[in-house]
C-alpha positions as CSV (number, residue, x, y, z in Angstrom):
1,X,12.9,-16.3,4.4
2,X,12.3,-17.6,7.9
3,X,9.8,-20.7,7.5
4,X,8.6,-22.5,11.0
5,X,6.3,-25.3,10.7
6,X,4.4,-26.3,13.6
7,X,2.6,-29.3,14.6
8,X,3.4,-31.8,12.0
9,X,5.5,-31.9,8.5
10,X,4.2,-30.6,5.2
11,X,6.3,-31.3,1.6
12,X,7.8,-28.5,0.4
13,X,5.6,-28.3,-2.7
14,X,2.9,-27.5,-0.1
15,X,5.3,-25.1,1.5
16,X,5.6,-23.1,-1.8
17,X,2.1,-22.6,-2.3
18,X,1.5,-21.4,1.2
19,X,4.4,-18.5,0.2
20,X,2.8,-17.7,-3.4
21,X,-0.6,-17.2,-1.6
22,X,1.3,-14.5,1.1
23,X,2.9,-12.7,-2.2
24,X,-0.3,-12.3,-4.0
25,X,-2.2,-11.2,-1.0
26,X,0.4,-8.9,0.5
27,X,1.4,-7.3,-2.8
28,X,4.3,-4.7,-1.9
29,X,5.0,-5.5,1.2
30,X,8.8,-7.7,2.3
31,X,7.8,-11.3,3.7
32,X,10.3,-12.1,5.9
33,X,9.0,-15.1,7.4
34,X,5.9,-17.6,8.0
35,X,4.9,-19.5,10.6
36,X,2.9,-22.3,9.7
37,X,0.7,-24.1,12.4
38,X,-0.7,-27.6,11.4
39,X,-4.3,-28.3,13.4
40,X,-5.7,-32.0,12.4
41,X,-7.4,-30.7,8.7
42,X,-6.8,-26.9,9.9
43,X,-3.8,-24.9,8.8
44,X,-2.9,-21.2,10.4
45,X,-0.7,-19.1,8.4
46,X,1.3,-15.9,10.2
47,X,3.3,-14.0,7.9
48,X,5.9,-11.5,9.5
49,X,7.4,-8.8,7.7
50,X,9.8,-7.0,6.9
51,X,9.4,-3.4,5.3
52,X,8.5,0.0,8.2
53,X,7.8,1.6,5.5
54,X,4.5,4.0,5.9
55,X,1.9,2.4,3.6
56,X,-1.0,5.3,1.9
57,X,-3.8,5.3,3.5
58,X,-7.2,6.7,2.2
59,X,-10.2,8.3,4.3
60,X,-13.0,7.2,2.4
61,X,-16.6,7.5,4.0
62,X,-15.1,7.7,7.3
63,X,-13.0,4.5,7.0
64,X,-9.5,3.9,6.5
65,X,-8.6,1.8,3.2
66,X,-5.2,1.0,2.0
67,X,-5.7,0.3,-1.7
68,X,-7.8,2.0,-3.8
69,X,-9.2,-1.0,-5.5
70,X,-11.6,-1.6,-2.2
71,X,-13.6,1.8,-2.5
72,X,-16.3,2.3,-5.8
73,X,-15.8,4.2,-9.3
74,X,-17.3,7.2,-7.3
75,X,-15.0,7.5,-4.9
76,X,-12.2,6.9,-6.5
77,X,-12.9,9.8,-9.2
78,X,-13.4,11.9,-5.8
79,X,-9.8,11.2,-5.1
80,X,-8.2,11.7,-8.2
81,X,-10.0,15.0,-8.1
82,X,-9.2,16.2,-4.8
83,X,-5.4,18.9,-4.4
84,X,-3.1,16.9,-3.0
85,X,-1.0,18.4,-0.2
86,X,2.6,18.5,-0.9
87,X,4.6,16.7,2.0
């Protein structure tokens, strides 16, 4: 993994932390790399990628949602009930 730190010097327990935090927020998903930009008390964190692969997405309400945990108990019985097209 690619790590560029801009704008000052952080320890590389702090460094570690910053990459836990981009595992458990992008679950399933390849972090290739991390910029991390250093502002006076401010810190901006750009994770890049890896994996093309086509992520599910799920019409609900007329919005887009990618994990199924974001919509209500409602609509995600609606899903489970709906015939699923074969690909």
């Amino acid at each position: 993994m690619k790590i560029n730190v801009i704008g000052g010097e952080i320890s590389r327990q702090e460094i570690d932390e910053y990459i836990e935090y981009g595992r458990k927020k992008y679950v399933g998903r390849q972090i290739t790399g991390i910029d991390i930009t250093l502002d006076g008390d401010f810190v901006n964190l750009e994770f890049h990628f890896g994996d093309t692969d086509f992520q599910r997405a799920y019409r609900s309400a007329d919005y887009l949602v990618n994990d199924m945990d974001k919509i209500n108990d409602a609509k995600q019985s609606e899903f489970k009930e709906k015939e699923k097209h074969k690909v």
